[in-house]
N, C-alpha and C positions, 0 to 999 in steps of 0.2 A: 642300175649303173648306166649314164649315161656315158656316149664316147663325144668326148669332146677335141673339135681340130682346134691349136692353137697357134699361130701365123707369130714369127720372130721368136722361138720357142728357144734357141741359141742366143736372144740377146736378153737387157736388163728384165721389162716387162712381163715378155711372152716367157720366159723362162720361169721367175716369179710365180706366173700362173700356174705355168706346171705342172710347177713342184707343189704349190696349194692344190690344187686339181686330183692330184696323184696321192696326196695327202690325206686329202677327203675320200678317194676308192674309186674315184672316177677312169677310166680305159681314156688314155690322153694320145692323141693323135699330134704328134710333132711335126710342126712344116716348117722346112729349113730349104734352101738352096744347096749348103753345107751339110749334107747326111753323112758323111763320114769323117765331120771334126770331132773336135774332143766333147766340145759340150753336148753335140747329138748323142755322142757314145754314152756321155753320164746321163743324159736321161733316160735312152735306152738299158742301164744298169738298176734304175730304181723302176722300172718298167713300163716305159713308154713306146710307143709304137714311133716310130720317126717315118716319114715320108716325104721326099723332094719335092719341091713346091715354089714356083719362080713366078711374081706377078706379072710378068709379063710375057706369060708362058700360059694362054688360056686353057688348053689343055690339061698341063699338069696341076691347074686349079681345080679344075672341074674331075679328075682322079683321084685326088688328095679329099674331097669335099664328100664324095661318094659314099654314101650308107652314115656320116657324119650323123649328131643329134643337132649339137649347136659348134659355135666359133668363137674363138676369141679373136676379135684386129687389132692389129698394129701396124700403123703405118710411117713412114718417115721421109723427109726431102734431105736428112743430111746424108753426103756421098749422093748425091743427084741431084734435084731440084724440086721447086715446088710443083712447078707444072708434073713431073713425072711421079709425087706424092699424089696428086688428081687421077691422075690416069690408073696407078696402080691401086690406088684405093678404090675406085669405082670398079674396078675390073674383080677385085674381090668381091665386091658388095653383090657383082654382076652372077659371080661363079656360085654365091650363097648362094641368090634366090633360084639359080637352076636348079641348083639342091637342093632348095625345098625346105632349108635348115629352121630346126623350129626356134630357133634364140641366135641373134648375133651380138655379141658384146663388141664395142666397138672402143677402144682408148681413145681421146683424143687431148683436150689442153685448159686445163681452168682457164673460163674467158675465152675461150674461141669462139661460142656463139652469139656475144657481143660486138662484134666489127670493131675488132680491136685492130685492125690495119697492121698487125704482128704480120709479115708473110707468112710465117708457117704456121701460123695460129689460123690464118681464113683460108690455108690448102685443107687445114682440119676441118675448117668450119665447111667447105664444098664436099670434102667426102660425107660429113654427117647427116647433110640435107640429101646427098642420092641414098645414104642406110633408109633416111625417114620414108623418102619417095616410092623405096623398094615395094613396100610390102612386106617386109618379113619384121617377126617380132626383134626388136631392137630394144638395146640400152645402150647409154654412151656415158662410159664413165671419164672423166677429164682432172686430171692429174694438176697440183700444184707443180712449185718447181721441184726438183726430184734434190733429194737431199746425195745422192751417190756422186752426183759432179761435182761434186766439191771433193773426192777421191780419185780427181782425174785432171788431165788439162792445166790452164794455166791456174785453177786454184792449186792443184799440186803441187807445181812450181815454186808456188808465191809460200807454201807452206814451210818449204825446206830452208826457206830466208828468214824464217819467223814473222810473213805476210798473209794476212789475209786477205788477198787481192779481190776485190768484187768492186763492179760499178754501181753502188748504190751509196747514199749516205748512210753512216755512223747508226742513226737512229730512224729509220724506213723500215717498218716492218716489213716481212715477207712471208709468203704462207709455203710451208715443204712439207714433202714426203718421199719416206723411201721404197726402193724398185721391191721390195717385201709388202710393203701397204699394200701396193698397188695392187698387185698381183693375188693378195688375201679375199679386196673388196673384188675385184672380179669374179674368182673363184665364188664369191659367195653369190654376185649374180648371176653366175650362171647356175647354180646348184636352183636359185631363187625366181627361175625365171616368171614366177606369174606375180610376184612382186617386184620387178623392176622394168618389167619387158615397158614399153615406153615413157620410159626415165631419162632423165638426162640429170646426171649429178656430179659436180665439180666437189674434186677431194681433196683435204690437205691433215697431217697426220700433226701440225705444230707452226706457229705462229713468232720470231722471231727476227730481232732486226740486224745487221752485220755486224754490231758490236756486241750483241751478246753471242754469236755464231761464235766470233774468236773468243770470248770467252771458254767456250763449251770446250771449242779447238784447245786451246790453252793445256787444260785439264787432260781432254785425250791424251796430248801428245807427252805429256809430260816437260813441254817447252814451252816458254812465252812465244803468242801467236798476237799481233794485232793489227787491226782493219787497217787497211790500205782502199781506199777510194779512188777505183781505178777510172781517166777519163773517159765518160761515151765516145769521143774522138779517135781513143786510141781499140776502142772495139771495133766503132765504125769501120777503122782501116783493115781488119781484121774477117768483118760479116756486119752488114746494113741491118741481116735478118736479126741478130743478137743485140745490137745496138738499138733498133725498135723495141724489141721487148723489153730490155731493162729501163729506157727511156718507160713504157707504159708499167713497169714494174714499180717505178720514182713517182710515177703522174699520178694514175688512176690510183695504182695499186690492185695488188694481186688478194683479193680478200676472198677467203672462204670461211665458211662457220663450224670452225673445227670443234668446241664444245658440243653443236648440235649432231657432227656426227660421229662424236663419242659416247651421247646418249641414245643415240638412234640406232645403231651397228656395236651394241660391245663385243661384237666376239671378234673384230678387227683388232691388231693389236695395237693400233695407232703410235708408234713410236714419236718419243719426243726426241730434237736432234740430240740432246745430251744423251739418249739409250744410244743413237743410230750412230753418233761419233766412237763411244768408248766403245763400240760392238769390233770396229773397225779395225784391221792388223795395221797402224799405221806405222810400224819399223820398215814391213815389208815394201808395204806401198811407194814410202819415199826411197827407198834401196831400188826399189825394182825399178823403177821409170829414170832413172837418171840417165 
């Protein structure tokens, strides 16, 4: 049984992991800032070890990390910035190698290592090159767009109008997956480490363009939902950072080979958005957020 730390273990991701982690019989090391919220408590109920842990707290990195096997990161600039997602991500990376950890899994963003000029796609892509620098065995798995913000924020919003507000066109594909994928394929590289340990693999669990998303919506809610195309302008005003990426979401495009890694990994359960929408309590969701 390995004991594995895993870094944002209260939030979408590292929580995710977890609970696959804990799933699998693994001794899960929860590092939270937060050890006495509610979500610490429910891990600590299914049996997790929780531990205080502040990136910017090199000390209680280097406690937290102590007698660990391997890691899971997670790292983020939203609620700070990108420069202080550098800092905090490398200071992890930093606290691994003192520890000696033999596997770090590291999240970061399909297409970050392409200089996609995303801001917070190249703070990802600077932490992944000091993982690689480190020396420690590494995997960097990079996440499509995550299918759960569309249960959140202004898609919420737009939902309770019968909107599907997204800045994309009608018929743009996009590659998703939800905060459960994610957190499955991790777990399974960490369980895997001499199959993945210098990997870098971009994920997506379904391929989908905005007007079949409100479709899918449609059916969830039990209410007509339809696309609304919202201006990059009026994101811009909002976040440059978000406005860049769906700008390179419309361009490039966000492509992953989600058939190859349904035959590559079956035992992921790759949801498609119509499983991850109807999964959804969506009464509650639009009740609660008003």
């Amino acid at each position: 049984m390995l004991t594995i730390a895993v870094t944002g273990a209260t939030g979408a991701q590292g929580g995710a992991t977890a609970r696959a982690l804990l799933t699998a019989g693994h001794h899960v090391r929860a590092l939270t800032r937060r050890p006495g919220s509610s979500a610490a408590e429910a891990l600590r109920l299914r049996g997790a070890e929780v531990r205080y842990a502040d990136f910017d707290d090199r000390a209680s990195l280097d406690a937290a990390l102590a007698g660990a096997d391997a890691l899971f990161a997670v790292t983020t600039p939203f609620g700070t910035d990108t420069d202080t997602e550098i800092r905090q991500g490398n200071a992890l990376v930093d606290a691994a190698a003192g520890a000696r950890l033999g596997h770090v899994v590291l999240t970061s963003a399909a297409h970050a290592d392409r200089g996609t000029g995303i801001p917070h796609y190249e703070s990802k892509r600077a932490v992944e090159q000091h993982l690689r620098a480190s020396g420690l065995p590494w995997t960097v798995i990079a996440p499509a767009a995550f299918m759960d913000n569309f249960a959140g924020g202004w898609s919420l919003d737009g939902l309770r109008a019968g909107s599907f507000a997204w800045p994309m066109p009608a018929d743009r594909p996009l590659t998703l997956i939800p905060a459960a994928d994610i957190g499955a394929f991790a777990a399974l590289a960490l369980r895997r480490r001499d199959d993945f340990a210098g990997h870098r693999i971009d994920i997506a669990s379904d391929e989908r363009t905005p007007a079949q998303l409100a479709t899918a919506l449609t059916t969830a809610l039990g209410r007509p939902v339809a696309h609304q195309e919202v201006p990059l302008a009026q994101v811009r005003a909002h976040s440059a950072d978000l406005a860049a990426m769906f700008a390179y979401f419309d361009g490039t495009g966000l492509d992953v080979d989600v058939p190859g890694l349904r035959r590559a990994y079956p035992e992921i359960a790759w949801q498609s958005f119509t499983d991850w929408a109807s999964g959804q309590n969506w009464e509650t969701l639009l009740d609660r957020q008003r």
